[in-house]
N, CA, C and O atoms as a MOPAC input file, in Angstrom:
PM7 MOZYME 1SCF
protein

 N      0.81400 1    -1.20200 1     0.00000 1
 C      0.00000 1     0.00000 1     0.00000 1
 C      0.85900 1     1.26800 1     0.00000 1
 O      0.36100 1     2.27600 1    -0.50300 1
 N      2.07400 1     1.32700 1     0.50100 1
 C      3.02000 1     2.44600 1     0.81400 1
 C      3.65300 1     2.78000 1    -0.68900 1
 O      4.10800 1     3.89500 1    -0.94600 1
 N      3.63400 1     1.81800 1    -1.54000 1
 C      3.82900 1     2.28900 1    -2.81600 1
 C      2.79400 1     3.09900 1    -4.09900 1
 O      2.92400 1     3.41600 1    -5.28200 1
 N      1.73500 1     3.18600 1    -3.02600 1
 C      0.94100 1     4.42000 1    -3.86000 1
 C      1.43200 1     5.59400 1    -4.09500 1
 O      1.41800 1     6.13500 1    -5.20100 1
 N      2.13500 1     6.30800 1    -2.55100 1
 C      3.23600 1     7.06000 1    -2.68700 1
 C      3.87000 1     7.54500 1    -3.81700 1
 O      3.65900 1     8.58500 1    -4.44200 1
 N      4.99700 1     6.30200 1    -4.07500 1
 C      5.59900 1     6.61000 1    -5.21800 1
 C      4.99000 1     6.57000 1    -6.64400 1
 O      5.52600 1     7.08700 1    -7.62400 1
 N      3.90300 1     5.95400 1    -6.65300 1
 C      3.19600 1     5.79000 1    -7.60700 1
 C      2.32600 1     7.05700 1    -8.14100 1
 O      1.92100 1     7.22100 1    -9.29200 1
 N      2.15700 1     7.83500 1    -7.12000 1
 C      1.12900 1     9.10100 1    -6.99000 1
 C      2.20300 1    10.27400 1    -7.33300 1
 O      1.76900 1    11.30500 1    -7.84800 1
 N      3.63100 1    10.14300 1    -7.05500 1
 C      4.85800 1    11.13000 1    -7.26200 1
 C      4.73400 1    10.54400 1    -8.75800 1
 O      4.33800 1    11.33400 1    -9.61500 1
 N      4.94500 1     9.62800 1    -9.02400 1
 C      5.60700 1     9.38900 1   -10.95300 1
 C      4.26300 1    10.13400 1   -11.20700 1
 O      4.39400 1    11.32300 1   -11.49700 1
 N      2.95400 1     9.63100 1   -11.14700 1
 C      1.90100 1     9.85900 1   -12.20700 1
 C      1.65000 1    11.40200 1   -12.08500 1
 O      1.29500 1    11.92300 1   -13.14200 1
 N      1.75100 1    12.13700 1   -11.12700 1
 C      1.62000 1    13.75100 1   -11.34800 1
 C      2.68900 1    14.42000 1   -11.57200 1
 O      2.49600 1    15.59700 1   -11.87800 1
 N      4.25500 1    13.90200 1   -11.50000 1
 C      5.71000 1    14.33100 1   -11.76200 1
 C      5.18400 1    14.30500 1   -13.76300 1
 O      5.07800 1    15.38900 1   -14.33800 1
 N      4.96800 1    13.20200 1   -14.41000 1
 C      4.54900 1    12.97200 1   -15.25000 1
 C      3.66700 1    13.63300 1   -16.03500 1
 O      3.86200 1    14.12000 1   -17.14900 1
 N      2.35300 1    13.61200 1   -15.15400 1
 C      1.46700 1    14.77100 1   -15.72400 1
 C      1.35000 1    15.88000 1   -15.85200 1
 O      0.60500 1    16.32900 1   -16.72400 1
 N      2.15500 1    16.78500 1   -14.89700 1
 C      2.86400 1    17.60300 1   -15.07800 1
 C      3.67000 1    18.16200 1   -16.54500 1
 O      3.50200 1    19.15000 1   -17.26000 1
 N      4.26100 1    17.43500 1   -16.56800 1
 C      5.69800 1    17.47000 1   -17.63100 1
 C      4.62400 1    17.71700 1   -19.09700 1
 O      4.44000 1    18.73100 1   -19.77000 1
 N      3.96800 1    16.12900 1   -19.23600 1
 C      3.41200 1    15.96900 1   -20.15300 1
 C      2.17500 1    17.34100 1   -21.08300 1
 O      2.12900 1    17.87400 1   -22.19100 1
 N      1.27900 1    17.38900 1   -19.64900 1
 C      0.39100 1    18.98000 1   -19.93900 1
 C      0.95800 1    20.21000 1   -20.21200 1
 O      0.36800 1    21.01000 1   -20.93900 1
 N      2.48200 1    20.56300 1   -19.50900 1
 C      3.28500 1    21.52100 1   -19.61500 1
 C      3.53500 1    21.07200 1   -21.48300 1
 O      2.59900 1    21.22500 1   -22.26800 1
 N      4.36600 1    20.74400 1   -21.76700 1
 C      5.00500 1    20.44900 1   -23.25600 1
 C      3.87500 1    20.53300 1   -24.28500 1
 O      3.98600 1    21.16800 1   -25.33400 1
 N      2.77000 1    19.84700 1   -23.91900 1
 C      1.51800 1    19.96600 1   -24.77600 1
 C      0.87200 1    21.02800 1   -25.20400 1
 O      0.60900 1    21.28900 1   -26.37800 1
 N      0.46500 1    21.99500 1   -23.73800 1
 C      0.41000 1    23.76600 1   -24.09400 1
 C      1.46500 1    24.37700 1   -24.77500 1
 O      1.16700 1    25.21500 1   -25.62600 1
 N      3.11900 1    24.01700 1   -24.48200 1
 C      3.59800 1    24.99600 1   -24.86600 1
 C      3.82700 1    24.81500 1   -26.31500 1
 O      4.36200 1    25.67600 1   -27.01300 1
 N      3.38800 1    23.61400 1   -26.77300 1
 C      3.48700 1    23.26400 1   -28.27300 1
 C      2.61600 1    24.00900 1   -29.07600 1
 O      2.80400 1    24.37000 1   -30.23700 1
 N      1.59500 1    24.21900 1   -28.32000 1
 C      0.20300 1    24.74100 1   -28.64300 1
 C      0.64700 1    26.66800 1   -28.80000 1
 O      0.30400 1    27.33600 1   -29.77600 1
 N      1.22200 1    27.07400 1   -27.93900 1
 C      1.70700 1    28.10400 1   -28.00100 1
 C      2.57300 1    29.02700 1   -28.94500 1
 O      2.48200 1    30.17700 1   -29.37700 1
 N      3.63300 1    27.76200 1   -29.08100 1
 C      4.54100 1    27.96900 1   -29.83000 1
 C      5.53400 1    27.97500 1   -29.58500 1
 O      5.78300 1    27.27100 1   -28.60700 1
 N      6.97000 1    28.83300 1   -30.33600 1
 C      7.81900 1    28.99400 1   -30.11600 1
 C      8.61000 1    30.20200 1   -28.90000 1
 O      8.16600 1    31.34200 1   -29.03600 1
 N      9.25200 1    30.10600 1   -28.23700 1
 C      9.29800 1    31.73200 1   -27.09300 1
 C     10.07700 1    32.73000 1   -28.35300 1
 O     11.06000 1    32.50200 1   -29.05800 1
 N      9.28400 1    33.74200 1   -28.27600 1
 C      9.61800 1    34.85700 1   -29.05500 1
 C     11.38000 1    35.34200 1   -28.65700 1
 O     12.02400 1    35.00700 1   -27.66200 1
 N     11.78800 1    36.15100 1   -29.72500 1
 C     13.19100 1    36.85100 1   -29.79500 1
 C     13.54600 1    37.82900 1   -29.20100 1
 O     14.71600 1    37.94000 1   -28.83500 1
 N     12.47100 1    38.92500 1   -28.92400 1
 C     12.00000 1    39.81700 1   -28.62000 1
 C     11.94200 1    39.69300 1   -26.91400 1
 O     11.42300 1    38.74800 1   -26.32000 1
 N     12.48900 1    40.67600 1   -26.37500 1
 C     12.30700 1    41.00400 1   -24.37400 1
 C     10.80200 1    40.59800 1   -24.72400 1
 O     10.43600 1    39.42600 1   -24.81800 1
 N     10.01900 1    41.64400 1   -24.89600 1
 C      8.75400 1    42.07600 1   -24.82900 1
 C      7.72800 1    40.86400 1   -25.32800 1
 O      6.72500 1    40.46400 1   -24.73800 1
 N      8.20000 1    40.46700 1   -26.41300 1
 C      7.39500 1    38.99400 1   -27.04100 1
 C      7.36000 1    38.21600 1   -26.05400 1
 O      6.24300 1    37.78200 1   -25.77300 1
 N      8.68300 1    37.71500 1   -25.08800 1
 C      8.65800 1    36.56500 1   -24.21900 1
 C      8.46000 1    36.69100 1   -22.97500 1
 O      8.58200 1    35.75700 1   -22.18300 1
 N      7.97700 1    38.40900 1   -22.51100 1
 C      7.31300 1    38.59200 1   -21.39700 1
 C      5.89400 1    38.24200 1   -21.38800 1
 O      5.21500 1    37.67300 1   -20.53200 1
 N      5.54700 1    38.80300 1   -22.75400 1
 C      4.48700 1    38.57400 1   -23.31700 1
 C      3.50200 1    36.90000 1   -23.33000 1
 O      2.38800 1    36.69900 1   -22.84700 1
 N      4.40700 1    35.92000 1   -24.05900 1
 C      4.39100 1    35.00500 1   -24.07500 1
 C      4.31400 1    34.42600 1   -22.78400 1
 O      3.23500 1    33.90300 1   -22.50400 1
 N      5.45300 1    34.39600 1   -21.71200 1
 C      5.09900 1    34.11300 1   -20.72100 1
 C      3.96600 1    34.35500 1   -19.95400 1
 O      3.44300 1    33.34100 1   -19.49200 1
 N      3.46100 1    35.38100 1   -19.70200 1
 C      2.44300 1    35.86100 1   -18.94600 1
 C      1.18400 1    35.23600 1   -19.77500 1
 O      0.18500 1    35.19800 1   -19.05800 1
 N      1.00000 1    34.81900 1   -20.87000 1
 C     -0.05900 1    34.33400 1   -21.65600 1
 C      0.12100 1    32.62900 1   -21.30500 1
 O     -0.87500 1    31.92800 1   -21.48300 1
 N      1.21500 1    32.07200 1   -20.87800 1
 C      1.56400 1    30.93200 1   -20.64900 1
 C      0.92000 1    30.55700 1   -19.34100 1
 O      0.08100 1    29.66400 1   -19.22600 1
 N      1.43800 1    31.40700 1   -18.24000 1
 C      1.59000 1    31.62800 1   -16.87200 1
 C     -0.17800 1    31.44900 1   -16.75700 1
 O     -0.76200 1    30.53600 1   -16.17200 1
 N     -0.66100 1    32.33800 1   -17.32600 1
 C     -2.37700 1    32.32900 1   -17.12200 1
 C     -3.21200 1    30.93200 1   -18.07700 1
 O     -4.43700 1    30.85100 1   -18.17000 1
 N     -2.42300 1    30.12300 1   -18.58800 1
 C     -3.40900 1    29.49200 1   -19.14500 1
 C     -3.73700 1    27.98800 1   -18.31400 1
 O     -2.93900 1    27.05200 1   -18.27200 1
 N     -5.11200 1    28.00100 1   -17.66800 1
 C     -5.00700 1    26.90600 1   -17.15300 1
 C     -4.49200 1    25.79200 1   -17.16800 1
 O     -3.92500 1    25.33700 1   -16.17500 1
 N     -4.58000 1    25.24600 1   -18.12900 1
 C     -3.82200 1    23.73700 1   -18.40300 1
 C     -2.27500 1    24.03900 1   -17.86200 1
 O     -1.75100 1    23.18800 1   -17.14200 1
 N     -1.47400 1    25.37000 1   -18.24200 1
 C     -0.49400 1    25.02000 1   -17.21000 1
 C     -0.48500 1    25.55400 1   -15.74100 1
 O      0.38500 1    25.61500 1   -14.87200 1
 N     -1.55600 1    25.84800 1   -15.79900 1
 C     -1.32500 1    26.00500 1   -13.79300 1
 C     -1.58400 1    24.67200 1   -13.51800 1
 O     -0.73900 1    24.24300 1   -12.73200 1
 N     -2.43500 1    23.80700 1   -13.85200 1
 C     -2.11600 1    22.83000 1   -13.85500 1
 C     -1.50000 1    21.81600 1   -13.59100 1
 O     -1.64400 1    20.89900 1   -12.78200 1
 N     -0.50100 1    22.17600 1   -14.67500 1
 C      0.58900 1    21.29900 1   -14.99700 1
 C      1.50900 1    21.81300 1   -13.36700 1
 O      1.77900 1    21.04800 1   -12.44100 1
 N      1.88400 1    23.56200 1   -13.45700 1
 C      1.99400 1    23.60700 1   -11.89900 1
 C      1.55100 1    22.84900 1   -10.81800 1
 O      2.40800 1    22.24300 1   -10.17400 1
 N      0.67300 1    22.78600 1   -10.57300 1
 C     -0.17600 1    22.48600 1    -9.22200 1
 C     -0.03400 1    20.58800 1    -9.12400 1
 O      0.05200 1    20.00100 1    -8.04500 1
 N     -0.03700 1    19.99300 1   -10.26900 1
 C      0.58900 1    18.62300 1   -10.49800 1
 C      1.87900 1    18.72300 1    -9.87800 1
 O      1.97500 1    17.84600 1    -9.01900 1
 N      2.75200 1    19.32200 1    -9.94800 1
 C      4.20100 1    19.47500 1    -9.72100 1
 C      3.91100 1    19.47100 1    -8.09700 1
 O      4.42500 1    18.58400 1    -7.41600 1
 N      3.19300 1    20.34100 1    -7.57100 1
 C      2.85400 1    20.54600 1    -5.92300 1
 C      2.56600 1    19.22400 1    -5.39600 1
 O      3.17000 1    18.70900 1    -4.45500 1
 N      1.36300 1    18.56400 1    -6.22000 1
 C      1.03900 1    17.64500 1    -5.07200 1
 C      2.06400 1    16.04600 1    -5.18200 1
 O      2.10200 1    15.09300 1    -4.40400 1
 N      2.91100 1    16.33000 1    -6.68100 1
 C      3.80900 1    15.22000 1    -6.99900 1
 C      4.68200 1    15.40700 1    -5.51900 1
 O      4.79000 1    14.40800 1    -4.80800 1
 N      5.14100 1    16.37300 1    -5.18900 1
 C      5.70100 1    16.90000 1    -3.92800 1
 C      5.60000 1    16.25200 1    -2.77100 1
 O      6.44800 1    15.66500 1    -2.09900 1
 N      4.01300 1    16.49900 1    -2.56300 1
 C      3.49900 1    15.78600 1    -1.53400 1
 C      3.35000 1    14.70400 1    -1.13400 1
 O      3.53500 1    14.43500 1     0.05300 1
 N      2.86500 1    13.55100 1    -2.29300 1
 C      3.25900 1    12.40500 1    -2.55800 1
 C      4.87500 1    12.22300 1    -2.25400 1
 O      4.96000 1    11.31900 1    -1.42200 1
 N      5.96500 1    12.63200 1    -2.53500 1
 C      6.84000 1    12.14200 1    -2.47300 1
 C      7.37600 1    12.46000 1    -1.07400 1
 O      8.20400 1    11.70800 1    -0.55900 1
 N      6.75000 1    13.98800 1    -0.19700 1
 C      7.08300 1    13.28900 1     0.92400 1
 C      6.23800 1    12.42900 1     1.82100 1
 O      6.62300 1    12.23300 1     2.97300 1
 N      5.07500 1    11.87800 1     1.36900 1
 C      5.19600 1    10.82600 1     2.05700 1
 C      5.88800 1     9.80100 1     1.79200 1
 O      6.70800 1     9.46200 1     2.64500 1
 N      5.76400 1     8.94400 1     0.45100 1
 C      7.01800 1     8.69200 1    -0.22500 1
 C      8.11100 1     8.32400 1     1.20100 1
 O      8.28800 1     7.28700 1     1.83900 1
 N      8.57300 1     9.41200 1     1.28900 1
 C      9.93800 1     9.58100 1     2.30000 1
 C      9.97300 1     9.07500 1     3.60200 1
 O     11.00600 1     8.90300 1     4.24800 1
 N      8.42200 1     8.75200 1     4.12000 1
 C      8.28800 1     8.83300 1     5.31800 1
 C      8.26500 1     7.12800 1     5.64200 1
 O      8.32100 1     6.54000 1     6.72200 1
 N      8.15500 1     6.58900 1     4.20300 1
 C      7.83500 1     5.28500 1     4.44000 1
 C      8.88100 1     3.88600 1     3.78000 1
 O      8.89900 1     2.66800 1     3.95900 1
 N      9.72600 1     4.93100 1     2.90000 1
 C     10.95700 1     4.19300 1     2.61100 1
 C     12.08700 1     4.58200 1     2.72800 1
 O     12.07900 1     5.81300 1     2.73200 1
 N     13.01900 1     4.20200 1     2.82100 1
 C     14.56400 1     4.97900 1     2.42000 1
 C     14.88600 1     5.33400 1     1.21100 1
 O     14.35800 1     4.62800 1     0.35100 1
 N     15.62600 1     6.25600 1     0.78700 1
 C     15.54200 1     7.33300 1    -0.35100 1
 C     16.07500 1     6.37900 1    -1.58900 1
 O     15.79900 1     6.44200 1    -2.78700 1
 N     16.90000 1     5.51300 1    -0.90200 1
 C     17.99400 1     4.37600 1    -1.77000 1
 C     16.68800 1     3.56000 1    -2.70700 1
 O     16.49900 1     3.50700 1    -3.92300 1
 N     16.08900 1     3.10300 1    -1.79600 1
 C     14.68500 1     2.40800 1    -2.60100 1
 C     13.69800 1     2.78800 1    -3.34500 1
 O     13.08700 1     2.18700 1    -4.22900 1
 N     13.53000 1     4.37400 1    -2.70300 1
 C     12.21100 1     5.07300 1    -3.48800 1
 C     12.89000 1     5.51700 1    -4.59400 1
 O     12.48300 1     5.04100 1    -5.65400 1
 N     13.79700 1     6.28200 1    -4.65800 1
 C     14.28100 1     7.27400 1    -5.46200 1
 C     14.62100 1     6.67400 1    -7.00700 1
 O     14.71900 1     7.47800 1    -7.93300 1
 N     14.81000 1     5.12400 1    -7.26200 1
 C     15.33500 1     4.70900 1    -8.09400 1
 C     13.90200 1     4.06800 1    -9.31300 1
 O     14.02600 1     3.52100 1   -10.40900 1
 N     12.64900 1     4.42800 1    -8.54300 1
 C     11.15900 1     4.15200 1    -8.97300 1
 C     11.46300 1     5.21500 1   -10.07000 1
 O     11.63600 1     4.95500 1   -11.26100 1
 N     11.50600 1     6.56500 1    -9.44600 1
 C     11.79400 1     7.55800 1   -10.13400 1
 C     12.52800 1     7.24100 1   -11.94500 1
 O     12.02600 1     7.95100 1   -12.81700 1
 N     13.24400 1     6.58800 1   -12.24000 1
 C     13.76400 1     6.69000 1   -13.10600 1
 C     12.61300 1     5.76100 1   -13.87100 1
 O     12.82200 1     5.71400 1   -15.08300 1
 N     11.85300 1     5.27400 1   -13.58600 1
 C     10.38800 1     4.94800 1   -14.48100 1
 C      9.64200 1     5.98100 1   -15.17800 1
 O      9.02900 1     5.75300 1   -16.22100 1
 N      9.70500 1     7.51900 1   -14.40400 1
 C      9.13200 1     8.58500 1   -15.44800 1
 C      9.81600 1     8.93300 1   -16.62000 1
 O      9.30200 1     9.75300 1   -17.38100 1
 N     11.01200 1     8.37400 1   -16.90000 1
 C     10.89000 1     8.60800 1   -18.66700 1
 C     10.97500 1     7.93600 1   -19.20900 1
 O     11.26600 1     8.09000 1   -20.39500 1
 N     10.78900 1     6.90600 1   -18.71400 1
 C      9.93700 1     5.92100 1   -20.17200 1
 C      8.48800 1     5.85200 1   -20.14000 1
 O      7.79000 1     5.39900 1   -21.04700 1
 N      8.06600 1     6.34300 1   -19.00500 1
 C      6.58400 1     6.47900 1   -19.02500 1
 C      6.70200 1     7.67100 1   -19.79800 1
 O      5.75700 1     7.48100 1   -20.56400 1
 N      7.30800 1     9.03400 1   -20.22900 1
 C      7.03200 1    10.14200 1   -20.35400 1
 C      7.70200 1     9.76100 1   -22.16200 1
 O      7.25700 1    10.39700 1   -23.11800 1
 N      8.84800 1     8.59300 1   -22.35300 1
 C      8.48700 1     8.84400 1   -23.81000 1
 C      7.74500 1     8.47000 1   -24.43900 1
 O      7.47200 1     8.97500 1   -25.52800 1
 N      7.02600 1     7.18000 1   -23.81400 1
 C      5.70100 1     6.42500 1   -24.71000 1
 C      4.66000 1     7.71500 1   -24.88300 1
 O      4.46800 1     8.12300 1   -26.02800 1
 N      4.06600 1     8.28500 1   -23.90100 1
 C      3.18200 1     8.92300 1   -24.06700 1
 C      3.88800 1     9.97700 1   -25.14900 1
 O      3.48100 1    10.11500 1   -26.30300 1
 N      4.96400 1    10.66300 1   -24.60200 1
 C      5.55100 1    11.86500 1   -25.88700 1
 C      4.97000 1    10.87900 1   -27.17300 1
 O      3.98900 1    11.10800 1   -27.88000 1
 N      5.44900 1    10.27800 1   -27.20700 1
 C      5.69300 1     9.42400 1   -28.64000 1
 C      4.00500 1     9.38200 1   -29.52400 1
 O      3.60200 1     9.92600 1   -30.55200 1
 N      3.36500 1     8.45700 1   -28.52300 1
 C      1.91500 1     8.67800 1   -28.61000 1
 C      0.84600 1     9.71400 1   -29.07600 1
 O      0.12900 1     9.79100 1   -30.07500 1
 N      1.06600 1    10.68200 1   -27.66900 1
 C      0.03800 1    11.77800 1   -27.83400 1
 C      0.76800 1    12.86300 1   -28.20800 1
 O      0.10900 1    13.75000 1   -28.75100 1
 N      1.90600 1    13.05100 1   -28.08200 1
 C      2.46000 1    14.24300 1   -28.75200 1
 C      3.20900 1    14.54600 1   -30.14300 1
 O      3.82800 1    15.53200 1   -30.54200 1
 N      2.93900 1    13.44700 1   -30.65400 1
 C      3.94400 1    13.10600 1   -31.76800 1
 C      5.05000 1    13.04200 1   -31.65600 1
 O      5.74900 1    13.50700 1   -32.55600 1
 N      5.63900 1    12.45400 1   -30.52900 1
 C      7.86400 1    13.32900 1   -30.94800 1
 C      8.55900 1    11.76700 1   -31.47600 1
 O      8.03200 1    10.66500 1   -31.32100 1
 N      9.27600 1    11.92700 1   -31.83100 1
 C      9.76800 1    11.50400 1   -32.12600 1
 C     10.37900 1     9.87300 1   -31.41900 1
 O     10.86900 1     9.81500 1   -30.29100 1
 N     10.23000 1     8.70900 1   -32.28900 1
 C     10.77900 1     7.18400 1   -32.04100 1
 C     12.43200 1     6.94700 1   -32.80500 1
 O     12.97600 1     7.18400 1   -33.88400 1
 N     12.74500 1     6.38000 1   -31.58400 1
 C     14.19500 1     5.98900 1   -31.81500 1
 C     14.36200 1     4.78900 1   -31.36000 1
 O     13.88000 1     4.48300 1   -30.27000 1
 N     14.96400 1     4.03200 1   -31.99700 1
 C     15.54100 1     2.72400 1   -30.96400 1
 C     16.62200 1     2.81200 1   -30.10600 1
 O     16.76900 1     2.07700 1   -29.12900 1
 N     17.59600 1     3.93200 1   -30.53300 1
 C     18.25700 1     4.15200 1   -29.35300 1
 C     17.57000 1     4.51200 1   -28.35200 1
 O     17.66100 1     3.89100 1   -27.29300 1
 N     17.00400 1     5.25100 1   -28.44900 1
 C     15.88200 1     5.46400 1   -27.11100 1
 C     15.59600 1     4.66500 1   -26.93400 1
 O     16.67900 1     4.24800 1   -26.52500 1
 N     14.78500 1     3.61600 1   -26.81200 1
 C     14.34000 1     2.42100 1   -26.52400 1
 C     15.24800 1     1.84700 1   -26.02200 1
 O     15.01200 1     1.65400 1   -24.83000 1
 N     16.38200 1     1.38900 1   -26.39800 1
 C     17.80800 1     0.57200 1   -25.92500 1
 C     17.96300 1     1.58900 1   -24.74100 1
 O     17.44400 1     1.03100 1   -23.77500 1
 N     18.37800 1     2.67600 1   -24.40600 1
 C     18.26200 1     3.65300 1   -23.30400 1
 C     17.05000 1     3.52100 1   -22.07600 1
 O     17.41100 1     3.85900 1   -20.94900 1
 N     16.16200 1     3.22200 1   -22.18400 1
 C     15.19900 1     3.21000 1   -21.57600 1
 C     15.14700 1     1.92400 1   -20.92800 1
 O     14.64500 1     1.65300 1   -19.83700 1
 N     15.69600 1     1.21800 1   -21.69600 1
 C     15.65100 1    -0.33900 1   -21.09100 1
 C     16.37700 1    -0.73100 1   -20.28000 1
 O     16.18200 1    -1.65500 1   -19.49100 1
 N     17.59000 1     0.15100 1   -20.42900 1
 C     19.20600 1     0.14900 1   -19.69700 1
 C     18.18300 1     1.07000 1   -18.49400 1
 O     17.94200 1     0.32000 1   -17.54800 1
 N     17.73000 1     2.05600 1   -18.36100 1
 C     17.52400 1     2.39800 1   -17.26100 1
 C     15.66700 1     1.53700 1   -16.44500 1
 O     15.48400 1     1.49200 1   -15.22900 1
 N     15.09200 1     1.24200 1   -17.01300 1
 C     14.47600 1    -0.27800 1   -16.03200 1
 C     15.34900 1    -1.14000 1   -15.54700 1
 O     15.52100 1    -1.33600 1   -14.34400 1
 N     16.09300 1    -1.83900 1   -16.68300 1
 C     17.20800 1    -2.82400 1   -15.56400 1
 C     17.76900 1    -2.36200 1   -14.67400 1
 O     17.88300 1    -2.99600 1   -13.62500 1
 N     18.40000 1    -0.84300 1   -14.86300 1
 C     19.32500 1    -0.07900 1   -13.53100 1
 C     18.37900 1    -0.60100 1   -12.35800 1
 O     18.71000 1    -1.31700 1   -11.41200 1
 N     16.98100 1    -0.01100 1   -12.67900 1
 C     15.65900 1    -0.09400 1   -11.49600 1
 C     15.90900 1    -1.17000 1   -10.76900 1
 O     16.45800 1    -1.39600 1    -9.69000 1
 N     15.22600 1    -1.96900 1   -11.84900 1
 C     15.14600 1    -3.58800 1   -10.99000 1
 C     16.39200 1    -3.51800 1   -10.09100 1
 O     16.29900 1    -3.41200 1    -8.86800 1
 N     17.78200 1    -3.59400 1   -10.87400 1
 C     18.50300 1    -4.48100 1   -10.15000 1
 C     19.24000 1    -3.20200 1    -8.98600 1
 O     20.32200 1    -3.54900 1    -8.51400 1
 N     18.87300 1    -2.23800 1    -8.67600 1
 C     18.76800 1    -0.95400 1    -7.60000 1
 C     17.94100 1    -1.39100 1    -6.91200 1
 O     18.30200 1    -1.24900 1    -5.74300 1
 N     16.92700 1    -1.89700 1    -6.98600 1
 C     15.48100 1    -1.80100 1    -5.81300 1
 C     15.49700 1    -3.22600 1    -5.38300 1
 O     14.82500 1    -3.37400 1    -4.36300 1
 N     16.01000 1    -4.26200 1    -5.79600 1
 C     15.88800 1    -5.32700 1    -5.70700 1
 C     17.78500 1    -6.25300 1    -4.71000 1
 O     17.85000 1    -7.25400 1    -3.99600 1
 N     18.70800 1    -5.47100 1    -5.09000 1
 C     19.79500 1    -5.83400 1    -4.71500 1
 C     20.41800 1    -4.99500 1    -3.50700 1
 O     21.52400 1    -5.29100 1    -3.05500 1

């Protein structure tokens, strides 16, 4: 049960990331211009989906300190390296970016790190 925790840190660390990149795709590019990318920002800053994506970041927080309260950092912390391969399937998926097999070969190297970190 204590691994909801970490489970509740990946999936809003995640959702986070994911809603953030999605608006700002939607947005665009950050302007050249001081004034464009104050601009931009403050149009960013106000658009729900990324307060959002903020406020995901807060309670990923929270989750993780409980997280803290219930494992040692050596054990939890290495779950963690599950958000990017959770974060490229979905990129890949819903955002269009880009498939690599090096990526893939990368991603795999860091699950095995997992396992054999959480397990040894």
């Amino acid at each position: 049960m204590n691994y909801i925790y970490i489970f509740g840190t990946i999936f809003f660390t995640i959702y986070g990331q994911i809603i953030l990149k999605w608006r700002l795709n939607q947005f665009g590019s950050l302007p050249e211009s001081f004034s464009g990318k104050i601009s931009f920002l403050i149009d960013a800053l106000m658009d729900i989906y990324i307060i959002s994506g903020f406020l995901s970041a807060f309670v990923a927080s929270i989750f993780w300190m409980a997280a803290m309260t219930k494992f040692e950092i050596t054990v939890a912390y290495p779950f963690m390296s599950l958000a990017p391969a959770l974060v490229f399937f979905i990129g890949v998926f819903l955002l269009g970016e880009t498939f690599t097999w090096g990526k893939v070969i990368g991603l795999f190297l860091i699950i095995i790190g997992t396992i054999v970190t959480v397990k040894f």
